[in-house]
C-alpha angles and dihedrals in degrees: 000000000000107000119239135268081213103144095173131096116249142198140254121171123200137170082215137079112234119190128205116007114343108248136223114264133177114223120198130162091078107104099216086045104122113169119107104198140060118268154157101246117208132158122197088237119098093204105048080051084062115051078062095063084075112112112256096219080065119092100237142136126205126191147165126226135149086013081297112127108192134150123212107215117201113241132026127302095249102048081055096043093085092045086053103120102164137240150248121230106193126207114217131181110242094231113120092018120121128206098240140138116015120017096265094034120114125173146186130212087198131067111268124210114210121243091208142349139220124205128206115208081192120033093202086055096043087052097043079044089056100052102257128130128255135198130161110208132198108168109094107205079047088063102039090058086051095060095037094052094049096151092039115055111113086086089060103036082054081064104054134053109257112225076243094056086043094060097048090260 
């Protein structure tokens, strides 16, 4: 792989602190997950990074339709208030990323070593901040059709108040 003329800075969200330069890892277990070989992911959109600030041991599913990036998070925003243990958004220089996978996805085959890095004392805030969608979702036929109808949402989130819209965002 050729690296990238990519000037520009890009975007990694974690709900980690790492410390030193992000390293290349090789994620398996999701089943529409299709690299084969271990790298830095980053995207030049704020708001796709951060959805990926949102803790994994918490059912949720994130998405991006319509140049919207949201996340639906099962449960109430109060019941994951307590559990909110912030996030980390990670700017990253583009050198050495290549535009590859899905339309917003970059990635590096080399360690990175972020130019600067944003905490969230609050994940849900840092997500709303960075321009993504958030909905907290109980009802349990409502989620599963969430997470059935992947490529299809828009439909259904037209149908619900965002965390965003509830806060007068």
């Amino acid at each position: 792989m050729t690296p990238s003329t990519f000037g520009k800075e890009l975007y990694h969200g974690s709900p980690i602190r790492i410390e030193g330069s992000l390293k290349p890892i090789l994620r398996s277990g999701a089943p529409d997950y299709i690299h084969t070989q271990p790298a830095v992911f980053a995207t030049e959109r704020k708001d796709i990074a951060a959805v990926f600030m949102f803790p994994t041991d918490t059912l949720a599913s994130i998405g991006f339709e319509n140049d919207i990036a949201y996340i639906c998070i099962w449960g109430t925003s109060k019941e994951f208030a307590p559990n909110d243990k912030g996030g980390f958004l990670y700017i990253l220089p583009g050198e050495n990323f290549q535009k590859i996978g899905k339309e917003y996805e970059w990635l590096s085959l080399e360690a990175v070593s972020p130019m600067d890095t944003m905490k969230f004392p609050s994940v849900i805030d840092g997500m709303i901040e960075c321009g993504a969608h958030v909905y907290f979702i109980d009802d349990e036929k409502l989620f599963d059709r969430i997470v059935a109808e992947k490529d299809n949402r828009t439909p259904i989130l037209a149908t619900l108040i965002s965390e965003n819209k509830k806060r007068g965002l």
